[in-house]
DRENDO-1510 file (C-alpha; in Angstrom, 1 decimal, always signed):
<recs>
REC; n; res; u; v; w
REC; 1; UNK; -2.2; +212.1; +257.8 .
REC; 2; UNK; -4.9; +213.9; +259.3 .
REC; 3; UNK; -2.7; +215.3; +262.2 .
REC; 4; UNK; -0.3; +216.5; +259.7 .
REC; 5; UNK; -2.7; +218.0; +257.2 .
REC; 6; UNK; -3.6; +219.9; +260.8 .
REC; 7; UNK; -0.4; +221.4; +261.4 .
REC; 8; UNK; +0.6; +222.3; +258.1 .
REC; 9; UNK; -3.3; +224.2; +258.0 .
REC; 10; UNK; -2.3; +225.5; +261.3 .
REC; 11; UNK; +1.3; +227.0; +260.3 .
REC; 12; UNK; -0.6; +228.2; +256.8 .
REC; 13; UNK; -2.9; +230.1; +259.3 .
REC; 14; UNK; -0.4; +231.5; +261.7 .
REC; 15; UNK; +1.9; +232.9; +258.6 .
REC; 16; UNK; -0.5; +234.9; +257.3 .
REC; 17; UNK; -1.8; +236.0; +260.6 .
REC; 18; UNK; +1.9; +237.3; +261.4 .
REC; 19; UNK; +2.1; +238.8; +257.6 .
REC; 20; UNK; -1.2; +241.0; +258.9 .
REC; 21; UNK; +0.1; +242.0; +261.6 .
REC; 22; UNK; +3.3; +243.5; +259.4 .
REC; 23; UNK; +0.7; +244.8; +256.9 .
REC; 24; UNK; -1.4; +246.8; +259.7 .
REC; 25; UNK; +1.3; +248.0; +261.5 .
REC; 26; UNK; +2.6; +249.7; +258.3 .
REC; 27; UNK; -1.1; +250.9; +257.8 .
REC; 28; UNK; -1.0; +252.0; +261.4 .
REC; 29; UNK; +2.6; +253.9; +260.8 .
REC; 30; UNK; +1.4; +255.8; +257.5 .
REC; 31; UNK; -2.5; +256.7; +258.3 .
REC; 32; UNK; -3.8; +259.2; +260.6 .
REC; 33; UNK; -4.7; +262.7; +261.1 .
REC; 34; UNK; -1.2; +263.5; +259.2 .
REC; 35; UNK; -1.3; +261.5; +256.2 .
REC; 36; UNK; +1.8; +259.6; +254.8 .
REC; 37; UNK; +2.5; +258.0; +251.6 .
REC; 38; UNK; +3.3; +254.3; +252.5 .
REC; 39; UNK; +6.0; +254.3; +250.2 .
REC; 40; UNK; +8.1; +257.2; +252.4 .
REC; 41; UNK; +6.7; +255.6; +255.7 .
REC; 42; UNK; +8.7; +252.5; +255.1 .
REC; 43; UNK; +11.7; +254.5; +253.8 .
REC; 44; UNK; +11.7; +256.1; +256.8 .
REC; 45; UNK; +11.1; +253.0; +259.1 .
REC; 46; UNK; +14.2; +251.6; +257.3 .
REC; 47; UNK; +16.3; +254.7; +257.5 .
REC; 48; UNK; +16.6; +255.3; +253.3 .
REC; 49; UNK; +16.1; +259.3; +252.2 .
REC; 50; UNK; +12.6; +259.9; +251.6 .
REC; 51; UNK; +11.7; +261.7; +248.0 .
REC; 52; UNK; +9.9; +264.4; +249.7 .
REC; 53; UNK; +13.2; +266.2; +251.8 .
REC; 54; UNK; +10.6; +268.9; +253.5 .
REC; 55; UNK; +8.2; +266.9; +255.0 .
REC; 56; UNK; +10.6; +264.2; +255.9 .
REC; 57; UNK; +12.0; +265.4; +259.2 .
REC; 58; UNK; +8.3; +266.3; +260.1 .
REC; 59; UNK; +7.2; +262.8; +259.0 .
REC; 60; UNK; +9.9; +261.1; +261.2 .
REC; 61; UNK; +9.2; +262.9; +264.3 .
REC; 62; UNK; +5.4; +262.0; +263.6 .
REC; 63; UNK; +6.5; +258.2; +263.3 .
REC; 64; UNK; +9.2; +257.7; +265.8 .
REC; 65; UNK; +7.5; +259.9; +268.6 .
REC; 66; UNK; +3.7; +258.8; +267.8 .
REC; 67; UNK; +3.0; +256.2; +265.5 .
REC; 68; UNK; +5.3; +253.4; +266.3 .
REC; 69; UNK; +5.1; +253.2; +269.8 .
REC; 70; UNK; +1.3; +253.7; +270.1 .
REC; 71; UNK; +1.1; +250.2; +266.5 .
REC; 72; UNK; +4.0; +248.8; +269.2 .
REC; 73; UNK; +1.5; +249.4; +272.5 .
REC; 74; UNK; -1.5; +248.0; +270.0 .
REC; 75; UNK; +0.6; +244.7; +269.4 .
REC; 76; UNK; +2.2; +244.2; +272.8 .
REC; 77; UNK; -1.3; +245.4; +274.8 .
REC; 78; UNK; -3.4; +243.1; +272.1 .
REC; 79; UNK; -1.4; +240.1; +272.8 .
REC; 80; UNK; -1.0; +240.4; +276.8 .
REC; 81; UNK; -4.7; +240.6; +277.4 .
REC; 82; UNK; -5.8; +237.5; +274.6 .
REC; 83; UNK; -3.4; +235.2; +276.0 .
REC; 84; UNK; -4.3; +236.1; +279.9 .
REC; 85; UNK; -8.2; +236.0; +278.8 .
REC; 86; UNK; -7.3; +232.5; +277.0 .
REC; 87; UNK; -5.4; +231.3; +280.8 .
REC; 88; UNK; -8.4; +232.0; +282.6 .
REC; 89; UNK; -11.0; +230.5; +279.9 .
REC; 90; UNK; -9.3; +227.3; +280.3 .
REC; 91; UNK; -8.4; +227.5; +284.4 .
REC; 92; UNK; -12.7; +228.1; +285.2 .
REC; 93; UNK; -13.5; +225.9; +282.0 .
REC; 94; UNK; -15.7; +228.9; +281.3 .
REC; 95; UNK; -16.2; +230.3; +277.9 .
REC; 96; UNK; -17.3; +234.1; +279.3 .
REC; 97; UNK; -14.7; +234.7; +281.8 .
REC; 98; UNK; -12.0; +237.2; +280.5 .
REC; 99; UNK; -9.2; +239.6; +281.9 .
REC; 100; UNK; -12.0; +241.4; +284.0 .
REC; 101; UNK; -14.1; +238.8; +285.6 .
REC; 102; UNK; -11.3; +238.3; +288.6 .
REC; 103; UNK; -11.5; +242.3; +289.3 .
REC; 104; UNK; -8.0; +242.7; +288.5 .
REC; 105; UNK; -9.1; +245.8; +285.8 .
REC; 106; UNK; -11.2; +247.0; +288.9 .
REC; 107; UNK; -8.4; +247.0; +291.1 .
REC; 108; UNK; -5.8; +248.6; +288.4 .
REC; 109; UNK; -9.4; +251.2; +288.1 .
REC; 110; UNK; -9.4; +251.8; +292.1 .
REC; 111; UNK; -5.7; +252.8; +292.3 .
REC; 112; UNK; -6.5; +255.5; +289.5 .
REC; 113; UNK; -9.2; +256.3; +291.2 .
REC; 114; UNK; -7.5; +256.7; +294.6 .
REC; 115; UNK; -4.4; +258.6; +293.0 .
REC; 116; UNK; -6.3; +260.8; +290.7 .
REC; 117; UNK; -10.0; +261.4; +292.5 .
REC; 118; UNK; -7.8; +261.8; +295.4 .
REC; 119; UNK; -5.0; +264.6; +294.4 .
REC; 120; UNK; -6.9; +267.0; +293.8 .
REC; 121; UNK; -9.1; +267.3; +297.3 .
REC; 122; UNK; -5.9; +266.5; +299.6 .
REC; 123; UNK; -2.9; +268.0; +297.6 .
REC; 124; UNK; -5.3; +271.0; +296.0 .
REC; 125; UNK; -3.3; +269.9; +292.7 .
REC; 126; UNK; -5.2; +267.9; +289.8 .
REC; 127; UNK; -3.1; +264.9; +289.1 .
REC; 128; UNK; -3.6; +265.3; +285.2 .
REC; 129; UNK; -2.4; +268.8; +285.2 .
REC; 130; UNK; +1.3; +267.5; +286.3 .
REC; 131; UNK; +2.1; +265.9; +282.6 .
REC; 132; UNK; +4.9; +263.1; +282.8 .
REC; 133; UNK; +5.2; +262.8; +286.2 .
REC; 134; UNK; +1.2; +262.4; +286.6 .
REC; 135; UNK; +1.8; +259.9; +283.7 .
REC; 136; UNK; +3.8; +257.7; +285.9 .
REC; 137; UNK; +2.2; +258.2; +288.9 .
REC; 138; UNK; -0.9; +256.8; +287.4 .
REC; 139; UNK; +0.5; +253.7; +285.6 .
REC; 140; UNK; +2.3; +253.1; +289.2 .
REC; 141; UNK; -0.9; +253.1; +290.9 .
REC; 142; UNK; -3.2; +251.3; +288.4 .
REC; 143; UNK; -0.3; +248.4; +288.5 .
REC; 144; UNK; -0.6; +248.1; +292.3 .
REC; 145; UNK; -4.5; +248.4; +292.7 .
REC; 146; UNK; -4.0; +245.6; +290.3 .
REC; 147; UNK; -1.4; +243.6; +291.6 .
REC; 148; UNK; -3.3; +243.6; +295.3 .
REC; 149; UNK; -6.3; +242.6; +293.9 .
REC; 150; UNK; -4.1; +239.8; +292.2 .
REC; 151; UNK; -2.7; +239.0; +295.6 .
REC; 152; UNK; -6.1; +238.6; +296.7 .
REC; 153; UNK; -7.2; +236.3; +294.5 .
REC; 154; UNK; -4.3; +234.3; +294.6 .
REC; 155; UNK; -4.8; +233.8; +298.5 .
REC; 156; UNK; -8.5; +232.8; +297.5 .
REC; 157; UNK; -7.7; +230.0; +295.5 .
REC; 158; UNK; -5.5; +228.3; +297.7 .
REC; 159; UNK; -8.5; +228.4; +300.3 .
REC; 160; UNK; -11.3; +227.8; +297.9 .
REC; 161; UNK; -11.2; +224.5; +295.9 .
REC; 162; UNK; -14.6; +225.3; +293.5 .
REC; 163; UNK; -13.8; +227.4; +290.4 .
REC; 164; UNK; -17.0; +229.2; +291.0 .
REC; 165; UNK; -16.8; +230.5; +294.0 .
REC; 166; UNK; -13.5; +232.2; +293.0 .
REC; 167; UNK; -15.4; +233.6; +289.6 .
REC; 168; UNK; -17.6; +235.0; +292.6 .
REC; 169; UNK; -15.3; +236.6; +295.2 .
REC; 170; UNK; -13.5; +238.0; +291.9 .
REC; 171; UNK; -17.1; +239.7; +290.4 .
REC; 172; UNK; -17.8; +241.1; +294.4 .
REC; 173; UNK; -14.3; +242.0; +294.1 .
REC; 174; UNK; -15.2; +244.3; +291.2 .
REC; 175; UNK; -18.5; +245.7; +292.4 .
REC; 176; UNK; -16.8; +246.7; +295.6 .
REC; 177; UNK; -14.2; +248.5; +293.7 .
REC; 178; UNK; -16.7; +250.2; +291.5 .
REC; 179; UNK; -19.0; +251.2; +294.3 .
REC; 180; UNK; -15.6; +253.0; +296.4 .
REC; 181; UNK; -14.7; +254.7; +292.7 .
REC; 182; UNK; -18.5; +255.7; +292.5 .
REC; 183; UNK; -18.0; +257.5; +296.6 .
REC; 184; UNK; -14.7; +259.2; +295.3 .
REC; 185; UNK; -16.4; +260.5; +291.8 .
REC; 186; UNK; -19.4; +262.3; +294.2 .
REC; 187; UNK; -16.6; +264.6; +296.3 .
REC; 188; UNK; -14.1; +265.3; +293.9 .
REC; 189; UNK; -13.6; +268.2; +291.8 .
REC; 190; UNK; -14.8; +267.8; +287.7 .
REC; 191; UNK; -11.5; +268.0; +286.2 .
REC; 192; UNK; -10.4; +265.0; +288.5 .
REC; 193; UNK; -13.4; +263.2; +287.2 .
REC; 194; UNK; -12.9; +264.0; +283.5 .
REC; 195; UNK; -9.1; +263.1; +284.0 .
REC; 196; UNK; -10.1; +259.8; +285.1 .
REC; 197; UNK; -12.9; +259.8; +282.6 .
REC; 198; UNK; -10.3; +259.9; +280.3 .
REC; 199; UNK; -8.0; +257.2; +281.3 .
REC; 200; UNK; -11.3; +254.8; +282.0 .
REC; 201; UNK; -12.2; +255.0; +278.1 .
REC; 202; UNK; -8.1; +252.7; +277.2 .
REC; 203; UNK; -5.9; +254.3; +274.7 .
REC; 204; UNK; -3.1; +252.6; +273.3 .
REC; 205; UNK; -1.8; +256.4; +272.7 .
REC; 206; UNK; -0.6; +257.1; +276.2 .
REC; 207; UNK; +2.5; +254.8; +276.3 .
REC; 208; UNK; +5.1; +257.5; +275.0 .
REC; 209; UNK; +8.5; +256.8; +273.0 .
REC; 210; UNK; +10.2; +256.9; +276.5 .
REC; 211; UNK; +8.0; +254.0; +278.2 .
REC; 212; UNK; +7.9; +251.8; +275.3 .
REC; 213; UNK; +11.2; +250.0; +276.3 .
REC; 214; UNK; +10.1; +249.3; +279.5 .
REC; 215; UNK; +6.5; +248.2; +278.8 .
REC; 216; UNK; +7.5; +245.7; +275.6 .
REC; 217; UNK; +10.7; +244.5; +278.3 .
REC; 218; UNK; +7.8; +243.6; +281.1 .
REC; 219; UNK; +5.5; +242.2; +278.8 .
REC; 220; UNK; +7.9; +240.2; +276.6 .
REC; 221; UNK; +9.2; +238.3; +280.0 .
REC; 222; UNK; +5.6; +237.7; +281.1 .
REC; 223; UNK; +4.4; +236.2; +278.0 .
REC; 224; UNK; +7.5; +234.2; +277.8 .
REC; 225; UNK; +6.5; +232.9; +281.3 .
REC; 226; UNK; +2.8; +232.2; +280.1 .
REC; 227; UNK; +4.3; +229.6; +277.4 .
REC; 228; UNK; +5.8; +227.3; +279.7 .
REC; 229; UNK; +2.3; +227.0; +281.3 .
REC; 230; UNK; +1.2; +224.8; +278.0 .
REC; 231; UNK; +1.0; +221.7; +279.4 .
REC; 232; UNK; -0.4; +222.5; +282.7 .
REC; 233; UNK; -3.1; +224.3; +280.2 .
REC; 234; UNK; -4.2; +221.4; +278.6 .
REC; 235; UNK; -3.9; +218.8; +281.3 .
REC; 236; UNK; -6.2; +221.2; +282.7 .
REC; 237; UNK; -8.7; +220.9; +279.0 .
REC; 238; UNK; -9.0; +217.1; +280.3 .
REC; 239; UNK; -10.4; +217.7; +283.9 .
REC; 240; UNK; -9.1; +218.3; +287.3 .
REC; 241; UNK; -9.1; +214.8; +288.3 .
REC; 242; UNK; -7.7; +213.5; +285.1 .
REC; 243; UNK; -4.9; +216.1; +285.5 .
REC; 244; UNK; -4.1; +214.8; +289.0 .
REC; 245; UNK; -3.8; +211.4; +287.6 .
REC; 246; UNK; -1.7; +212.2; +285.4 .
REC; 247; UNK; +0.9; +214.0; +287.9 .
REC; 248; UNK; -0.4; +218.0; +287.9 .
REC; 249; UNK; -0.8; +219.6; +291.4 .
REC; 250; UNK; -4.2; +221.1; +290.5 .
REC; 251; UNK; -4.1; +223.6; +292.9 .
REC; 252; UNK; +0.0; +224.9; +292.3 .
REC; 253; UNK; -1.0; +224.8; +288.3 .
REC; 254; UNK; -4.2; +227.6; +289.2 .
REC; 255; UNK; -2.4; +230.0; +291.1 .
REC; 256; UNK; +0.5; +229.7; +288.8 .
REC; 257; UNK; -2.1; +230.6; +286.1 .
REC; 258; UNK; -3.9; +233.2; +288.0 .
REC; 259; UNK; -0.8; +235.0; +288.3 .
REC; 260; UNK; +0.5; +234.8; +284.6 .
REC; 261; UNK; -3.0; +235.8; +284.0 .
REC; 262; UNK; -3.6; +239.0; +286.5 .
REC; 263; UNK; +0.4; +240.0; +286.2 .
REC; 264; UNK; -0.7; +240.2; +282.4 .
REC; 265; UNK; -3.8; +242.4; +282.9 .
REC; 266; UNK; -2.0; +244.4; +285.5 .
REC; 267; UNK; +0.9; +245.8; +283.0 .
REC; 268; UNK; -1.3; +246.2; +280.2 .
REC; 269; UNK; -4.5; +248.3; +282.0 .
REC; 270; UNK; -1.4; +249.9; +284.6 .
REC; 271; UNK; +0.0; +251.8; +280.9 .
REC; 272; UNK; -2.7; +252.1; +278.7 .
REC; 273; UNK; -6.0; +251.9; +281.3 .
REC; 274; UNK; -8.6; +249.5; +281.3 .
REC; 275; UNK; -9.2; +247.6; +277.7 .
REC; 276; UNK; -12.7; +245.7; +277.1 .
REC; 277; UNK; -13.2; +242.6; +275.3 .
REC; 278; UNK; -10.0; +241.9; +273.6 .
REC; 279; UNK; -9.5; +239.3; +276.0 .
REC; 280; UNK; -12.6; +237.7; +276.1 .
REC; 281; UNK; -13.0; +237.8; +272.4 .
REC; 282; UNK; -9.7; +236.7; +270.9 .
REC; 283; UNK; -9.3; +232.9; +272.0 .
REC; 284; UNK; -12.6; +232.3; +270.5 .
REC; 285; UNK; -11.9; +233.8; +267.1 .
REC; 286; UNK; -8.9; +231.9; +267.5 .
REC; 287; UNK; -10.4; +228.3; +268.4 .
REC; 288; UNK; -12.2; +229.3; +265.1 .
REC; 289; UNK; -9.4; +230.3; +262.7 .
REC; 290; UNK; -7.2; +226.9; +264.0 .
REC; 291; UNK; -10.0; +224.8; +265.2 .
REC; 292; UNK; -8.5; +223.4; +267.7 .
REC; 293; UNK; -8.0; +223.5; +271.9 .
REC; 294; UNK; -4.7; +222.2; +271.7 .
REC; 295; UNK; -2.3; +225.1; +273.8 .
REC; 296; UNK; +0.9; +224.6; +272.0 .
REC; 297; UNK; -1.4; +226.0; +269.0 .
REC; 298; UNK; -3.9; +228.1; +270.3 .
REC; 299; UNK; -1.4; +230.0; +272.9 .
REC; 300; UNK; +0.6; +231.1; +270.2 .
REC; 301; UNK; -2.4; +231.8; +267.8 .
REC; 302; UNK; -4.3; +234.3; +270.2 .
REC; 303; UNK; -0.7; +236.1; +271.0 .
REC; 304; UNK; -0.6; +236.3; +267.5 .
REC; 305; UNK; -4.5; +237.2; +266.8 .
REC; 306; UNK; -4.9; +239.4; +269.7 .
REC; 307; UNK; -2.0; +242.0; +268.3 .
REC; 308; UNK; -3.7; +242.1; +264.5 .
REC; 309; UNK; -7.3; +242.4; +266.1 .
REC; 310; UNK; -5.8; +245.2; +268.2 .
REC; 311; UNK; -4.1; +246.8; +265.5 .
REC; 312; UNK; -7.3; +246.4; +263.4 .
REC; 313; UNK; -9.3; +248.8; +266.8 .
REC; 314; UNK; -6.5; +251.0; +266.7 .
REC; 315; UNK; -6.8; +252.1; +263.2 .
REC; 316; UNK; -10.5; +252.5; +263.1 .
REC; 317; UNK; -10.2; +254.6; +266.3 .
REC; 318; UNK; -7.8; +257.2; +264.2 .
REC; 319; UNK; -10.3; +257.3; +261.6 .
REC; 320; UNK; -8.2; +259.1; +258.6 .
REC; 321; UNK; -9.6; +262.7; +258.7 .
REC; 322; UNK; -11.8; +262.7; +261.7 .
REC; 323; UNK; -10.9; +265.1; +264.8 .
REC; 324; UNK; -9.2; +263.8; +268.1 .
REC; 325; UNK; -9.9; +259.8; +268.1 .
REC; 326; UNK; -12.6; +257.2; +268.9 .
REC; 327; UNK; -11.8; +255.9; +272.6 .
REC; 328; UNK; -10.3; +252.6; +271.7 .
REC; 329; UNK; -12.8; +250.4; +274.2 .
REC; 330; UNK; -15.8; +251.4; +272.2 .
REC; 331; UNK; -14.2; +250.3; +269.2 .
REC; 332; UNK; -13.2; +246.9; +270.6 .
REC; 333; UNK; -16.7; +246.3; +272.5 .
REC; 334; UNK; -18.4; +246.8; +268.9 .
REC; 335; UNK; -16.2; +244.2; +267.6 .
REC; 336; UNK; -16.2; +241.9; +270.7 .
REC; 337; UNK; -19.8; +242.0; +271.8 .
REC; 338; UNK; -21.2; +239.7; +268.8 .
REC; 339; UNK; -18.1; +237.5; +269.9 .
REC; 340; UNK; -19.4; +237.0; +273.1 .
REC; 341; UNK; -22.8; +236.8; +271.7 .
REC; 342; UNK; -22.2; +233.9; +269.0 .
REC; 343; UNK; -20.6; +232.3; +271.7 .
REC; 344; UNK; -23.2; +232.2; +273.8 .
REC; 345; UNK; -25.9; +230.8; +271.0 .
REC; 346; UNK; -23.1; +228.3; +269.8 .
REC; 347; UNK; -23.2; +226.4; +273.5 .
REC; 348; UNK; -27.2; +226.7; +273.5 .
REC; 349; UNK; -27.1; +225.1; +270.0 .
REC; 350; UNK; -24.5; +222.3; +271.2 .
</recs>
């Protein structure tokens, strides 16, 4: 009965998670610097003749160009990084690690870095001044500065059998990255370092109408992939040697969830740059909102919790009326940081 009562709480949970998620992204869709009566934002959506007939072709171009694919990025980005930050929570039974503990950000930050610190002293052309093509440049190099650094890791866990001293190769992984990013910053020109500046602060505005197909194909496929890694998850939740009893090669399950994991970060920093906490913080609010560890739940639940808490940053980072936007990472670390924090005094308390 108990068990039961669980999952019907559970489904109750997930519906209206997914009903938020509908709600926000129409928010998302109608608020902004262009204000647009809900009403006509949904006619448009839905392709019915909006009551206003001259602001209706400006409204759709504002919507179908802008607004949809950067709620779309918001949802897609939002649910890529919780579920990878839930993977490796549960692969190092630590509560703290998240999408950039294994360096896999760094390494997505050191191809920018390389590509766009770089262009401008060798080629005497800023990378940032060369508009779609710089675009895809950059998202090709953050993806493989990631992926290598993925590679990397990968190789270290087939060598290494302690969790912790992969945690560790993947921090000195970082603060080697960081330290070649700092050399680059000191000889290169200020408008490569504001350019990078730039894509360092995250912005789920810079995946355009064009790249939307191809970012929601890649990330729809790897998420897919990540759900048949359920079981392997929570054989995992019991303990190494318990999961060997039971049948798991231990160390084919890790790499297997390493990769999900850092292929996961890879995409989402390579097309909208490094994004802080989301990752870290989601599978905890979601352990709270379902209370339970069980994957066939919770995998679901922060996919699902991720994309409203993302949609939730994106809208407060396009403040209705303010100039420009917030940069989307200092929105998320103000929400993430007491996260990380509660969690923190919960395992003192326990």
């Amino acid at each position: 009965m108990n068990r039961e009562h669980s999952i019907l709480s559970s489904t109750a949970v997930m519906v209206m998670t997914f009903i938020g998620i509908i709600v926000m992204f129409v928010i998302n869709i109608a608020m902004g610097s262009v204000p647009i009566p809900v009403e006509e934002a949904i006619r448009i959506v839905i392709g019915q003749p909006t009551q206003d007939t001259e602001m209706s072709e400006i409204w759709s171009s504002i919507i179908f160009k802008t607004r949809i694919p950067q709620a779309m990025t918001a949802i897609i980005a939002g649910a890529g990084l919780s579920v990878a930050g839930l993977e490796m929570q549960t692969v190092f039974r630590n509560p703290l690690a998240g999408p950039s503990v294994l360096g896999v950000s760094n390494g997505a930050s050191l191809g920018v870095a390389l590509l766009i610190l770089l262009s401008g002293a060798i080629g005497g052309k800023a990378m940032s001044s060369l508009g779609l093509y710089g675009n895809v440049a950059i998202t090709v190099a953050a993806a493989i500065g990631a992926i290598t650094v993925m590679g990397v890791i990968a190789m270290v866990a087939r060598a290494v059998k302690g969790n912790v001293t992969l945690l560790i190769v993947g921090v000195m992984i970082g603060y080697i990255a960081n330290a070649i990013i700092s050399i680059l910053k000191y000889f290169s020109p200020p408008e490569d370092i504001h350019a990078y500046t730039i894509w360092g602060l995250g912005s789920f505005a810079s995946v355009s109408a064009s790249q939307i197909g191809l970012f929601a194909g890649i990330m729809v496929v790897l998420l897919a992939a990540a759900m048949f890694l359920v079981k392997p998850l929570n054989m995992l939740l019991l303990g190494e040697n318990y999961a060997q009893n039971l049948g798991l090669n231990v160390a084919q399950a890790k790499v297997c969830i390493i990769l999900s994991s850092g292929f996961l970060v890879a995409i989402c920093t390579a097309f909208c740059g490094p994004i802080s906490f989301l990752g870290l913080a989601v599978p905890h609010l979601a352990r709270g909102l379902f209370r339970t560890a069980d994957h066939r739940i919770i995998m679901p639940a922060s996919l699902l919790t991720g994309a409203l808490l993302a949609l939730a940053c994106n809208l407060i980072a396009r403040i209705p009326g303010a100039e420009g936007a917030l940069p989307v990472n200092s929105v998320t670390s103000l929400i993430g940081a007491p996260v990380v924090i509660w969690v923190i005094f919960s395992n003192r308390r326990r």
